[in-house]
N, C-alpha and C positions, 0 to 999 in steps of 0.2 A: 787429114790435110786441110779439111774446111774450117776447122776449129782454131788451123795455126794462121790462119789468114786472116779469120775474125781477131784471132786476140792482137797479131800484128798491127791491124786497122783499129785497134781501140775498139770495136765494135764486142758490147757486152762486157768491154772494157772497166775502168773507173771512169768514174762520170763526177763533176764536180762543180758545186754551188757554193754561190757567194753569201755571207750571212750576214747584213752589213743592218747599220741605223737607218730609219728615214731621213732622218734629216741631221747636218753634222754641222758643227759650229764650226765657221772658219776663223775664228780666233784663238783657239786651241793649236791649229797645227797639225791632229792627228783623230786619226779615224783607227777605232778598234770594232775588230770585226771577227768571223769566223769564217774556216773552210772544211765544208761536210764532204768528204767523198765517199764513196759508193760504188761497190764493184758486184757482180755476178761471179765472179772468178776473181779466189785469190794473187794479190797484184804486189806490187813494191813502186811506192812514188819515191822520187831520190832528191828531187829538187820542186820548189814551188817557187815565180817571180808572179810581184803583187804588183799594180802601177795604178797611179790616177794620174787623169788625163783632162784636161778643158779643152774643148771644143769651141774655138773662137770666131765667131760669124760677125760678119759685118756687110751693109748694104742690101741692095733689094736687087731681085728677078735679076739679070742679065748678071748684073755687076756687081754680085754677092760675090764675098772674099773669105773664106773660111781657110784657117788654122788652130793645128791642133801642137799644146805644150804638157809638157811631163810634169807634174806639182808635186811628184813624190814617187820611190819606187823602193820596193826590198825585196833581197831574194834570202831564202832560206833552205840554206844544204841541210837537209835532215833527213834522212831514212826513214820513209813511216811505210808500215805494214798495213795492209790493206784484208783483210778477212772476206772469204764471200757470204753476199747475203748481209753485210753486216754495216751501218755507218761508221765513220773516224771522223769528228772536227779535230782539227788546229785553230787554236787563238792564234792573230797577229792583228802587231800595231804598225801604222803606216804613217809617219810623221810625214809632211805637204807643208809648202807655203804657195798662197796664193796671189801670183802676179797679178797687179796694180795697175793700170791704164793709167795716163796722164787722167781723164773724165771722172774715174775712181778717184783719185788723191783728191780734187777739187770737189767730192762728193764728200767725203768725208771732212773739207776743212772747217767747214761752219755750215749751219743750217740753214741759212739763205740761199747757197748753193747746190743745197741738194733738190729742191726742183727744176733748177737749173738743167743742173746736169742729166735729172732722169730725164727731161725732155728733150733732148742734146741726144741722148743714147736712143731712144724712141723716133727720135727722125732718122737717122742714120739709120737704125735697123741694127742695132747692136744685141748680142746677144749670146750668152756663155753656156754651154751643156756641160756640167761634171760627170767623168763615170769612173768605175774602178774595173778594172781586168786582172781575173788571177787564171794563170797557167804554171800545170804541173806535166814535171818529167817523168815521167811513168816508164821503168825499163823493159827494156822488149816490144817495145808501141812506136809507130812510125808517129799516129798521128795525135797529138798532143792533146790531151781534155782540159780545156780553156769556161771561162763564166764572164759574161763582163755584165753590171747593175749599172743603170743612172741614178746618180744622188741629186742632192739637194743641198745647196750648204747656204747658209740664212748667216 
């Protein structure tokens, strides 16, 4: 009975990491990466949904304004067999476009403006977190084995 409530709770479960670049060119569009899971006890994943996300910060102490935007997401139905004792990657590709601020576009239009701008963002307190989160569907698990990395993207 203790065993059917570990494996319910994921606990001893599959367990799952992100295998991603340091750093990702946001002029490409797309981030290729992998996902290693890992179980103690043979498992069945059925589903896997991949997302990046930016974290949009703006202002200082009291009157900080944080939002967060989706730049890309995929989910992939495939049946993968999970062995105990044993690793499994999946390659996936995550195509993202990266939303633009009115401060951006005038960063990029001529070089004059671009220290303009970065000291424009630097007063306000502006300030962008990339990360990626993959969660998989593991059948027979309440509780879902999820990884989320923060990136870089230059």
């Amino acid at each position: 009975m203790f065993g059917k409530v570990k494996t319910w709770l994921g606990i001893e479960g599959v367990k799952l990491e992100l295998l991603l670049p340091e750093e990702i060119d946001g002029k490409d569009g797309l981030v290729k990466g992998k996902i290693r899971f890992f179980s103690m006890n043979a498992q069945t994943v059925s589903a896997i949904r991949v997302v990046m996300v930016e974290r949009f910060s703006r202002g200082r102490r009291s009157e900080k304004l944080t939002d967060e935007y989706e730049l890309g997401k995929i989910s992939i139905e495939k049946t993968i067999s999970i062995p105990a004792n044993e690793a499994v990657e999946l390659e996936f590709k995550l195509p993202f476009e990266l939303m633009k601020s009115e401060m951006d576009q005038i960063e990029e239009q001529n070089i004059l403006f671009t220290g303009l701008a970065k000291t424009a963002k630097w007063i306000r307190g502006v300030k962008s977190e990339y990360s990626i989160m993959a969660e998989a569907k593991v059948k027979g698990v309440a509780l879902n084995p999820f990884d989320k990395k923060v990136i870089e993207i230059n």
